[in-house]
C-alpha positions, 0 to 999 in steps of 0.5 A, spaced: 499 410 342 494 406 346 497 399 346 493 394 344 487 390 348 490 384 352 484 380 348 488 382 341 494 380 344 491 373 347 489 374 339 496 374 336 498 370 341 495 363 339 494 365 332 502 365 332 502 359 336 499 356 331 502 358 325 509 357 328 506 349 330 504 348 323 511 351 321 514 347 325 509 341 323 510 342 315 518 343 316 519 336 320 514 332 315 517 335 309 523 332 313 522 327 314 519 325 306 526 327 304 529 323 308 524 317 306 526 319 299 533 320 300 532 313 303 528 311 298 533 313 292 539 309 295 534 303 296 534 304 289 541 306 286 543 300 290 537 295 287 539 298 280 546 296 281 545 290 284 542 287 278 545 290 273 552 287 276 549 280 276 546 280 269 553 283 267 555 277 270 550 272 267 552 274 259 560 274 262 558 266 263 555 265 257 560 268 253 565 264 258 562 258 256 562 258 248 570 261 249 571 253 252 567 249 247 572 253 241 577 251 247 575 244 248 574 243 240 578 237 238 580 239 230 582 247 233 587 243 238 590 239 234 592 244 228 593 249 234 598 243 236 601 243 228 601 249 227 596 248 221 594 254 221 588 255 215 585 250 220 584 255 225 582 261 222 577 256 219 575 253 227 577 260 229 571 264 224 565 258 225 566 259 232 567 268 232 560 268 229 557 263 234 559 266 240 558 273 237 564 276 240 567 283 238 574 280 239 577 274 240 584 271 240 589 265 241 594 266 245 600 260 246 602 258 251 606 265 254 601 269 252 603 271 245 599 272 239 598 266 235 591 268 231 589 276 232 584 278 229 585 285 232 592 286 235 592 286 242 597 290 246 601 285 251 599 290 257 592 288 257 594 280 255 599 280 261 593 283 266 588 278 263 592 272 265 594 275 272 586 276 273 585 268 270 590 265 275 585 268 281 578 269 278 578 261 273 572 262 271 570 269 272 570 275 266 574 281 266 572 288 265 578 292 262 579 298 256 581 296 249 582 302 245 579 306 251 572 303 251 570 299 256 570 291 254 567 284 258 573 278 257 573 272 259 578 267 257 579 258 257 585 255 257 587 250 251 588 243 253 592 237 249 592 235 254 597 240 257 596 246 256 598 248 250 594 256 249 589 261 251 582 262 247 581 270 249 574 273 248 571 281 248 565 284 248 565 291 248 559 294 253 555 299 249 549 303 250 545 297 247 546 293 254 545 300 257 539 301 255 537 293 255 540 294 263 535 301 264 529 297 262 531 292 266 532 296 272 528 302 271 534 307 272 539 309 267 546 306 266 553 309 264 559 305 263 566 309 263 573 307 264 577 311 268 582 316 266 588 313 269 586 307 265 586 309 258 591 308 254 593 314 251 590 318 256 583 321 252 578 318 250 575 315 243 570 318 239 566 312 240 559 313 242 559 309 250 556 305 253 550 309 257 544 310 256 544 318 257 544 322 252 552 323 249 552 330 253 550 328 259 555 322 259 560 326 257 559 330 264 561 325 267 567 323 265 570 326 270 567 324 276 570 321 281 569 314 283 566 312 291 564 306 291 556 308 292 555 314 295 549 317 292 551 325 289 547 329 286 549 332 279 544 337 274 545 334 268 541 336 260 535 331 263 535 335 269 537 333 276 539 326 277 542 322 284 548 317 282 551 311 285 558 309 282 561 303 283 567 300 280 567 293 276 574 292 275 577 297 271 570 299 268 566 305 273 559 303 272 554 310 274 546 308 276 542 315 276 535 317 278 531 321 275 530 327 281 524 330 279 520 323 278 523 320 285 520 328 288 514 329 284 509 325 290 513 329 295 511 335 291 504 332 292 504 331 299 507 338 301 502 341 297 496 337 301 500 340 307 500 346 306 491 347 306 492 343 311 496 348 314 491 354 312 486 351 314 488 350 321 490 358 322 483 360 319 479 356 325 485 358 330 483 365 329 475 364 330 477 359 337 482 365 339 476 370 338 472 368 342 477 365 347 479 372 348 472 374 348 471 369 354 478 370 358 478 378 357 471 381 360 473 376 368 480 379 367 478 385 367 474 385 373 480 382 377 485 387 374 480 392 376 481 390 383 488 388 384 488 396 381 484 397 388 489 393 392 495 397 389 492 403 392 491 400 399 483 399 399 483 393 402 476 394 404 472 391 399 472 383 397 471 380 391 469 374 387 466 371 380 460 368 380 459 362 374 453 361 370 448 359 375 450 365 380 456 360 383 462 361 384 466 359 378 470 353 379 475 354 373 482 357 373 479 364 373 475 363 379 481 359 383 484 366 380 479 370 382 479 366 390 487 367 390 486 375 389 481 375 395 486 371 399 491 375 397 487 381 399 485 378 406 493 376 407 496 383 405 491 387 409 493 383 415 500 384 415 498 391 413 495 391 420 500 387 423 506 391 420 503 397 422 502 395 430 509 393 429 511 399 426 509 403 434 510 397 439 515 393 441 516 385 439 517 383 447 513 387 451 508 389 446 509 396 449 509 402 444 516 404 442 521 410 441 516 412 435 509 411 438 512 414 444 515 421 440 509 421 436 505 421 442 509 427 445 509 430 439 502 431 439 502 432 447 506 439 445 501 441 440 496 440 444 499 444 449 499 452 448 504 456 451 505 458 458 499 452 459 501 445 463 504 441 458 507 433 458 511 431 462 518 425 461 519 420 465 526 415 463 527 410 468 531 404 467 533 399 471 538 397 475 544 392 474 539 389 469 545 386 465 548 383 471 541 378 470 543 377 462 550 376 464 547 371 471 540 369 469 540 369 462 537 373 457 530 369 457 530 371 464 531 377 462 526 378 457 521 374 462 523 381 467 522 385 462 515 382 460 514 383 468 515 389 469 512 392 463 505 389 466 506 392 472 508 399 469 501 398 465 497 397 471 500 403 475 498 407 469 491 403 469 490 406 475 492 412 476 494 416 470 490 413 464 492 418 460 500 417 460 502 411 456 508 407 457 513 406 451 520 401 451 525 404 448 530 398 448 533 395 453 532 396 460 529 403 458 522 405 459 519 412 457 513 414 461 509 420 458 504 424 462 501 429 458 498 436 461 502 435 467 506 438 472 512 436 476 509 435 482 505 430 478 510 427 475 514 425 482 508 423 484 507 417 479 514 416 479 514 414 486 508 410 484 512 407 479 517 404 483 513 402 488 510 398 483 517 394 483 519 394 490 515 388 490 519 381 488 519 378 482 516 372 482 521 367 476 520 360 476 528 359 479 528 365 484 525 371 487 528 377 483 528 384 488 528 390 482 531 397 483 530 402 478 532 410 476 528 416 473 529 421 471 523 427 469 524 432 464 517 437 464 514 441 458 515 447 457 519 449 461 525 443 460 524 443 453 519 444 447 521 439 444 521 431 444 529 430 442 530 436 448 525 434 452 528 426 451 535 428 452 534 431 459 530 426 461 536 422 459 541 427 463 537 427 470 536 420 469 545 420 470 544 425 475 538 420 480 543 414 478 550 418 480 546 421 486 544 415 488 537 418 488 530 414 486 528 419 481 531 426 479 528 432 475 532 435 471 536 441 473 537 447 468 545 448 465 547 440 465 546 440 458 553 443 458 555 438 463 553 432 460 556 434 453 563 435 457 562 428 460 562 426 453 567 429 451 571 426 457 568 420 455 571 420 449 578 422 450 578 417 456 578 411 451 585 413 448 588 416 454 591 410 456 594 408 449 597 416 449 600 415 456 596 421 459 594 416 465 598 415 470 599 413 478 601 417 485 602 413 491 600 415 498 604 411 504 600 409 509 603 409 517 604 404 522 602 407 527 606 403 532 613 402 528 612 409 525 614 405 518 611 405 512 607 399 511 604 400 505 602 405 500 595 407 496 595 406 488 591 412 486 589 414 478 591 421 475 589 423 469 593 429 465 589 432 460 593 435 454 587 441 453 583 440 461 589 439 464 589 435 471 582 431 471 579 429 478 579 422 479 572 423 481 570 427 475 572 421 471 572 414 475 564 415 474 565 416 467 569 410 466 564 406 470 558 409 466 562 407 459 564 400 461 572 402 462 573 401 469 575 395 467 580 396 462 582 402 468 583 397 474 587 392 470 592 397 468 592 399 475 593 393 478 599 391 473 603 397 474 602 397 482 605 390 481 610 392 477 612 397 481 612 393 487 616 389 484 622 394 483 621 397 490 623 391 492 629 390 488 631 397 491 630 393 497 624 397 500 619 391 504 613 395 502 605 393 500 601 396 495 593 397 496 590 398 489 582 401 490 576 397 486 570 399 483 564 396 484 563 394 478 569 390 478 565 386 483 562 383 477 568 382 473 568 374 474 574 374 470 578 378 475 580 373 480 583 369 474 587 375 471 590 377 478 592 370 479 596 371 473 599 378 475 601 374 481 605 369 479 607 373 473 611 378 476 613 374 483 608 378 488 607 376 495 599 375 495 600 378 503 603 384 500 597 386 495 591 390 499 585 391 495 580 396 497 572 397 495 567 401 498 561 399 504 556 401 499 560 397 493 559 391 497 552 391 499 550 394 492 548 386 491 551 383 497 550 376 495 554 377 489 560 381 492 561 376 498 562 371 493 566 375 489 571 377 496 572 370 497 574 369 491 579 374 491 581 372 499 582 365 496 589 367 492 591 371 498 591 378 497 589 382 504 581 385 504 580 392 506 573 396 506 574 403 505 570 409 507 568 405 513 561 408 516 558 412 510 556 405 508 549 402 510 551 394 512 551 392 519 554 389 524 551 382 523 552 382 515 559 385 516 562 379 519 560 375 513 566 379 510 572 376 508 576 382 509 582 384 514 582 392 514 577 398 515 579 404 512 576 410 517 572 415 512 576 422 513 569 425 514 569 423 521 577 424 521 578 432 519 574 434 525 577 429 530 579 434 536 574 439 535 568 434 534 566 430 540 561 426 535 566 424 530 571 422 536 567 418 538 565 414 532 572 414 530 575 411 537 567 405 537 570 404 530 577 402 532 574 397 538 570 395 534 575 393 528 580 390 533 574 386 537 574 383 530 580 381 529 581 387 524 586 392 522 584 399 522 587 404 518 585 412 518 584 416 512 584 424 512 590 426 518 592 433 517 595 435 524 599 432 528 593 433 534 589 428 530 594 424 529 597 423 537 589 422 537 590 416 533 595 413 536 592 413 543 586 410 541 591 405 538 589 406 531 593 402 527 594 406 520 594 413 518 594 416 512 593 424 510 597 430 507 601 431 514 605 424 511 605 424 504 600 426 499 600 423 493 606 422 490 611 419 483 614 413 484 620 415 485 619 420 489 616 416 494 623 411 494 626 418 496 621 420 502 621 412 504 629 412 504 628 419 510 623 415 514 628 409 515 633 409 521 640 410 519 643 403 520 637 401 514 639 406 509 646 405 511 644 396 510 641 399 504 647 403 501 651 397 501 
């Protein structure tokens, strides 16, 4: 079913909008005349009222003023007072028919009946006298006989009171309908039915102005002052107010359908009005709809195009007189274009960003696969296909860490221009990508190793130079590793984690760059593997320490002894401190690894020493510990916490370790000699440092790397280093230990060259702590063991 047309809807919609506001219009109107009828009817109810209270009133004075001239009357006093009573029926009848009341009584001085034309009944001549010691001058509405009556009543006076005149007059339908005319409201007159004397009501006609029926309805309504209620009577619907005269209910009641018939009127008139409203309101909203529909078409049409991407074509209304239109479609209208023009450029925007990086504005991981994706499929099979170059740089967290990550942005920034000006000038068709980080990918399509090493010297060439930073200048060092199509992979996740695996291969190896070499994909995924288990080895006990004592070569006593790390594999077994130190380094552990170690050397210590050994402990630091602005802090905690003589705590690092950032490693060995724990380079001559930088070091010991050791009597080179390297420690005031003795030969070598310190398997290997107690309980002379037995 095909939904109606939006000029039908925009139909529909003002028509309802003007039936509901005309209904709403119609409904608070009628409202509002109701209220004002209502209003208008208790206004009357109580104007009615009002008046016939006060002509009830008036004709009670009037009666009022006869009763006291037969009261004041001189000849009706005097046989009042004689008790000459055909002179008072005589007085008493002249003056009856004068006044023209229904009833009329003498009562003596207590209130008994003295004349009694009717009998009277002692409650209501008792209720009228009480009423007469509040109310002198004022009438009395009572029930007599169970019809209502007006009394009023004058004292006798000769000159004391001698009696009471008593006058009634029954309030009839006469003077209801004499009220009616008066007021133009029908009146009823009743007495309550707690007031009859016999409890129902006499056959009389009352005193009302409605039909017999009608008053008889209202015999038992209750009486609330004058509340105005509606009662549907033989006339029709009336709206009554009662109100309370005495012990007599008078009820004013209005005609309803008189008092509503202009109200009928009015709602009549309203309702053309009504109609005639909607009649011109469906003739404005057709040609409203007719006017809005054929723009709005135009702009649905577009914004179709916009939601199918078509950006291209712009778009306007043009007004009457060829003019852009200035109403609300036309501001509509520009608002589309805008919009048109604002999503076509963050489409842009969004797709740039999509394949480039926010920093650089290199193209990133997904451009660059991209980019390879398409190298490969151009390239067929056993044709030159593209080459990967992943570089990263070197200590690029030590800048964040130091310099801060806006200067390490700004070299990120850096170094992406130089990468793209290398690229610019001799190999325009690779592209330059960041991946994150400090890792760039380079692909070379249609290339070949050679070219590949090529540019990768070009590359980090280009980064040999100093970076120029507002704050310093900042020398880079950078790794890559190559992996080239389709001989290193075929695809670009293959391609891309080779080339990850040869750049781990450069920086372990120390090279520049490095190409990838078939069968370290097996390699890679066990250090991996190892990576993974290393992070729980701690908390599963699997690592522990062996000690190896080093000689004084002079006492021939152990002064110290090597703390190094093992790794007790439950699957591989026994794991080479050189397989999983480097890993520990690669996965930020090595840190977690040294403090462990040097908390449990200096727990040890402390535990030979109560054994009553005098024995030092070298613990060996990594490089990377170098840049750990922590350590010094922590060590400081350790010494004091387990009572540690600074002195007896050696901390070795490598020569390569320490020239790796010389300025930040001199600090940091100062820092740690400042705590007074002794200083010793180990494999000493492997290193590139000089002999000018070297005395710049804190240190107290050099440690002879056992490669010129092992071949020391059969290599006159090596001889030769190691007895210049001797001289040299001491002409320096160092110590000089010599790692790698496995004969007795090299070690009386060592002794005659004056070597201080020996270590090697022809002493000890490595060994549990407790076995290195019972080897240390053999070396000492027999007057210490016994010293130490007692």
């Amino acid at each position: 079913m095909t939904a109606p047309s939006f000029g039908a809807r925009l139909t529909l919609a003002i028509c309802l909008l003007v039936l509901a506001t005309q209904a709403l219009s119609w409904w608070a109107v009628d409202a509002k005349l109701r209220e004002a009828a209502v209003s208008e009817a208790e206004s009357r109810l109580r104007s009615a009222a009002m008046v016939a209270q006060r002509v009830i009133e008036f004709r009670g004075q009037r009666l009022l003023q006869g009763v006291e001239v037969l009261a004041a009357d001189y000849g009706f006093r005097a046989a009042l007072a004689s008790g000459d009573a055909a002179t008072m029926r005589s007085a008493f009848a002249n003056h009856r028919q004068r006044i023209g009341a229904d009833l009329l009584w003498v009562l003596d001085i207590d209130g008994a009946p003295v004349l009694d034309q009717e009998e009277s009944t002692p409650a209501l001549i008792e209720s009228l006298l009480v009423r007469q010691q509040s109310h002198p001058r004022g009438s009395h509405k009572r029930a007599w006989r169970n019809l209502p009556h007006q009394f009023v009543i004058a004292p006798i006076m000769a000159p004391r009171r001698i009696g009471w005149v008593v006058a009634g007059f029954e309030i009839d339908r006469e003077l209801a309908l004499e009220l009616k005319q008066l007021t133009g409201s029908d009146l009823a007159f009743r007495v309550p039915v707690d007031a009859l004397d016999d409890g129902e009501y006499t056959a009389a006609e009352p005193g009302s102005s409605l039909a017999a029926a009608d008053t008889a309805a209202l015999i038992d309504a209750p009486t609330n002052g004058q509340s105005m209620r509606r009662w549907q009577l033989s006339g029709g619907a009336f709206l009554a107010a009662s109100q309370s005269l005495d012990q007599v209910r008078m009820d004013v009641l209005l005609n309803e359908d008189e008092l509503y018939r202009e109200l009928r009127r009015l709602r009549t008139e309203l309702g053309l009005l009504a109609l005639l409203a909607l009649a011109g309101s469906v003739l404005v909203a057709m040609w409203l709809a007719r006017t809005v529909t054929r723009p709005l078409q135009r702009l649905a049409a577009a914004a179709s195009r916009i939601g199918q991407g078509d950006y291209a074509h712009g778009f306007s209304l043009s007004g009457r007189n060829g003019s852009s239109r200035q109403d609300e479609i036309g501001a509509l209208a520009n608002t589309l274009e805008e919009m048109r023009g604002g999503i076509q450029a963050r489409e842009e925007t969004i797709a740039h960003q999509a394949f480039h990086d926010a920093l650089t504005g290199l193209p990133n991981r997904a451009r660059a696969l991209e980019f390879l994706r398409e190298a490969l499929e151009r390239g067929g099979e056993g044709e030159l296909g593209p080459a990967l170059l992943l570089m990263d740089l070197d200590r690029f967290k030590d800048i964040n860490d130091t310099l801060g990550h806006p200067v390490g942005d700004e070299v990120l920034v850096r170094v992406a221009t130089r990468l793209g000006a290398v690229l610019q000038t001799d190999f325009e068709s690779a592209i330059v990508a960041r991946l994150g980080g400090d890792e760039f990918l380079i692909v070379l399509p249609a290339s070949d190793a050679g070219q590949a090493e090529r540019l990768a010297a070009s590359l980090l060439a280009s980064l040999g130079e100093a970076l120029e930073l507002p704050q310093m200048q900042l020398m880079l060092d950078a790794s890559i590793g190559i992996a080239v199509a389709p001989v290193d992979g075929t695809t670009p996740a293959s391609l891309l984690s080779r080339a990850d695996i040869a750049l781990y291969d450069a920086k372990q190896g120390g090279a520049r760059w490095q190409r990838y070499r078939p069968g370290r994909d097996a390699q890679q995924g066990e250090r991996l593997a190892l990576a993974n288990d290393l992070r729980l080895a701690l908390a599963r006990d699997e690592i522990s320490l062996r000690f190896q004592p080093k000689l004084d070569l002079r006492s021939g006593q152990c002064s110290h002894a090597e703390a190094l790390l093992r790794w007790q594999h439950p699957r591989l077994g026994n794991i080479s401190p050189e397989l999983f130190i480097p890993i520990a380094e690669q996965t930020g552990r090595i840190t977690e690894l040294t403090r462990w170690v040097l908390r449990r050397s200096l727990e040890q210590l402390r535990q030979w020493q109560q054994e009553g050994f005098t024995l030092g402990v070298a613990v060996n630091l990594s490089p990377h510990d170098l840049y750990d602005i922590e350590l010094p802090g922590f060590l400081a905690e350790l010494l004091e916490e387990f009572g540690t003589e600074p002195a007896l705590l050696v901390l070795e690092m490598t020569e390569g370790a320490v020239m790796r950032d010389a300025n930040q490693g001199v600090q940091m060995l100062h820092r740690l000699k400042a705590l007074g724990v002794r200083l010793a380079i180990d494999d000493f001559g492997t290193g590139h440092s000089s002999l000018a930088y070297l005395k710049r070091l804190p240190v107290d010991e050099l440690k002879i790397d056992k490669s010129f050791v092992l071949a020391l009597t059969s290599d006159g080179d090596d001889a030769v280093i190691v007895r210049s390297t001797i001289q040299l420690g001491h002409n320096m005031g160092l110590k000089v230990v010599a790692e790698g003795v496995e004969s007795e030969q090299v070690l009386a070598q060592l002794r005659s060259y004056g070597c201080d310190h020996a270590q090697g398997f022809l002493i000890s290997r490595p060994v549990h702590a407790a076995q290195l107690r019972d080897w240390l309980r053999l070396q000492q002379p027999a007057p210490a063991r016994k010293a130490h037995a007692r």
